[in-house]
ZALODREN-893005 format. One record per residue (C-alpha): x, y, z; residue in one letter. Coordinates in pm, 1 decimal. Last residue first. Example, Ala and Ser with C-alpha at 12.3 -4.5 7.8 and 13.67 -1.06 7.14 Angstrom:
// residues 2
+----------+----------+----------+------+
!       c1 !       c2 !       c3 ! resn !
+----------+----------+----------+------+
!   1367.0 !   -106.0 !    714.0 !    S !
!   1230.0 !   -450.0 !    780.0 !    A !
+----------+----------+----------+------+
***
This chain:
// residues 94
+----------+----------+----------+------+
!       c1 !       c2 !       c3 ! resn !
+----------+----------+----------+------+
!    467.2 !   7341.8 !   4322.1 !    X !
!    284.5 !   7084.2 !   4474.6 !    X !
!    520.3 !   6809.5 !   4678.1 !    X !
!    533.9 !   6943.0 !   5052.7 !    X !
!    116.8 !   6935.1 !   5017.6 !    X !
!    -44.5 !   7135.1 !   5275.1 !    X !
!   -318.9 !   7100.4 !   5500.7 !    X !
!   -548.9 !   7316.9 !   5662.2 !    X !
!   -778.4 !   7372.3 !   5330.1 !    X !
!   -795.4 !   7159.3 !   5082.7 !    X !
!   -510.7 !   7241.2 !   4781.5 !    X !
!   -637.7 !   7365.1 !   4448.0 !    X !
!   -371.3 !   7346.1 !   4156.5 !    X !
!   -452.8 !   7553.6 !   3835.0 !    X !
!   -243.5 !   7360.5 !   3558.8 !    X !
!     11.6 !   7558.4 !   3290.1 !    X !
!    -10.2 !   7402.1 !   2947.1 !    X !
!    362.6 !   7243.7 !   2843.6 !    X !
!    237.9 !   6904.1 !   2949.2 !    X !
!   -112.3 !   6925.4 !   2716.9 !    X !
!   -433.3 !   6937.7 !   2820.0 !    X !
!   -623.1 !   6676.5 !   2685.7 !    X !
!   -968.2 !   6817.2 !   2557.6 !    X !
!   -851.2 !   6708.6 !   2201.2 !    X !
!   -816.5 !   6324.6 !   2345.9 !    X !
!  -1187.4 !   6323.9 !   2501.7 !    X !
!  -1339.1 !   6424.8 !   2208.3 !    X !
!  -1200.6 !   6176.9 !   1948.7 !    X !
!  -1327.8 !   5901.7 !   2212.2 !    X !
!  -1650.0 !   6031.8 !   2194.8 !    X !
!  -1649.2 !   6035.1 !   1792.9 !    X !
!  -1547.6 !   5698.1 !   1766.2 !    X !
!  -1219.1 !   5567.6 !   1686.2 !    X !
!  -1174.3 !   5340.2 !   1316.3 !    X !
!  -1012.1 !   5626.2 !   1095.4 !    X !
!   -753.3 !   5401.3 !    989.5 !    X !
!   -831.1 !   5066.4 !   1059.5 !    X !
!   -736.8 !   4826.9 !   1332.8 !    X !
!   -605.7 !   4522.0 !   1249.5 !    X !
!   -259.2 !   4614.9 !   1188.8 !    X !
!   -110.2 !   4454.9 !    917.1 !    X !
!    287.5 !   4279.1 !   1067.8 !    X !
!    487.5 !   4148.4 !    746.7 !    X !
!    823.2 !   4300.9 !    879.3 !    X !
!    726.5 !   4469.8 !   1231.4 !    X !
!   1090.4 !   4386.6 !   1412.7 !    X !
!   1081.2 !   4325.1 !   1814.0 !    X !
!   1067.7 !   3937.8 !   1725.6 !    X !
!   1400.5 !   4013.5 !   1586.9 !    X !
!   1546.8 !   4198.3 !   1889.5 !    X !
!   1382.8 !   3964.5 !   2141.2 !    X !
!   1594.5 !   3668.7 !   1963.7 !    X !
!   1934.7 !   3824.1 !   1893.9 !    X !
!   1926.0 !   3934.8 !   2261.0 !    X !
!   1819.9 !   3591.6 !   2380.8 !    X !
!   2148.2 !   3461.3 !   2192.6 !    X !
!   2380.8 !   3713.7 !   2271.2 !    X !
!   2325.0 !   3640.4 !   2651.7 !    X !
!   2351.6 !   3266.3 !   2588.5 !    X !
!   2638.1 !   3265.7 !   2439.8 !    X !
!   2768.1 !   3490.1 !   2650.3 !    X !
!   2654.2 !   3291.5 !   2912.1 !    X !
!   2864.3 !   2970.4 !   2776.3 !    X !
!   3132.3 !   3140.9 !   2726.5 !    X !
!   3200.5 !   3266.4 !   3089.5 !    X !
!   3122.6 !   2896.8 !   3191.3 !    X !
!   3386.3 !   2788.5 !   2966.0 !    X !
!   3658.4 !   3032.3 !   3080.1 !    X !
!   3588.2 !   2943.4 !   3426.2 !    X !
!   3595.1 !   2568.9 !   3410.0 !    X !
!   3944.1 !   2651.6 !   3175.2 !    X !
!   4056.7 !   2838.9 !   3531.9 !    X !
!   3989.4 !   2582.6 !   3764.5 !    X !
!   4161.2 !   2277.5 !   3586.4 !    X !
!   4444.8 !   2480.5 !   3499.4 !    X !
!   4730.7 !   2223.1 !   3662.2 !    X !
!   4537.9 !   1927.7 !   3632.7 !    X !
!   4401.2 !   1946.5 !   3287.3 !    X !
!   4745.0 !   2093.4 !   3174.2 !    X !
!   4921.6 !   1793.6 !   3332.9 !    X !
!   4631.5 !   1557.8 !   3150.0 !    X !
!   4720.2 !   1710.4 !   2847.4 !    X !
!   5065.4 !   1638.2 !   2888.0 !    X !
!   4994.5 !   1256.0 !   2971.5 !    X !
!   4760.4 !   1152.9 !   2707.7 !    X !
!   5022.6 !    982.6 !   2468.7 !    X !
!   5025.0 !    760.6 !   2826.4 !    X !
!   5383.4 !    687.3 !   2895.2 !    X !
!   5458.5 !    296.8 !   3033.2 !    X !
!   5714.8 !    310.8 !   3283.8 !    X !
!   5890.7 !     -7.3 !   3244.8 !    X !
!   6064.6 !   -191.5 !   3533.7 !    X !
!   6409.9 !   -141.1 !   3614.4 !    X !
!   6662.2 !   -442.0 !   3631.8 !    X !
+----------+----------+----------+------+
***
């Protein structure tokens, strides 16, 4: 007489467990960071947002001096007089 094999209800999912074992690790490790990923970038993009933000610093609140010093910026499209010392030259002046 044969004995009994018993069958486990479990068995074909424990034949795919064995047989893809590596690849659904993978796939659930890929998920996982792209979970993540998405979820720091939906974070830093709403704390990025100024909804509700006052500024504590008034309009009109710089001092003369300061004032001063930003209209005597030159701006980028202003052509600059460029001394070089003497002897020496510099390979990165124009």
């Amino acid at each position: 007489m044969k004995p009994l094999i018993k069958k486990s209800p479990l068995e074909p999912i424990q034949k795919i467990f064995r047989r893809f074992h590596l690849t659904i690790f993978f796939v659930v490790i890929v998920a996982g960071l792209s979970g993540a990923v998405l979820w720091l970038n939906s974070i830093l993009s709403g704390a990025s947002s100024a909804e509700g933000y006052t500024s504590t610093i008034g309009a009109g609140s710089i001092d003369q001096a300061t004032l001063e010093r930003i209209k005597a910026l030159h701006t980028s499209n202003e052509a600059q007089s460029i001394s070089l010392p003497e002897g020496r030259t510099n390979p990165f002046a124009e």
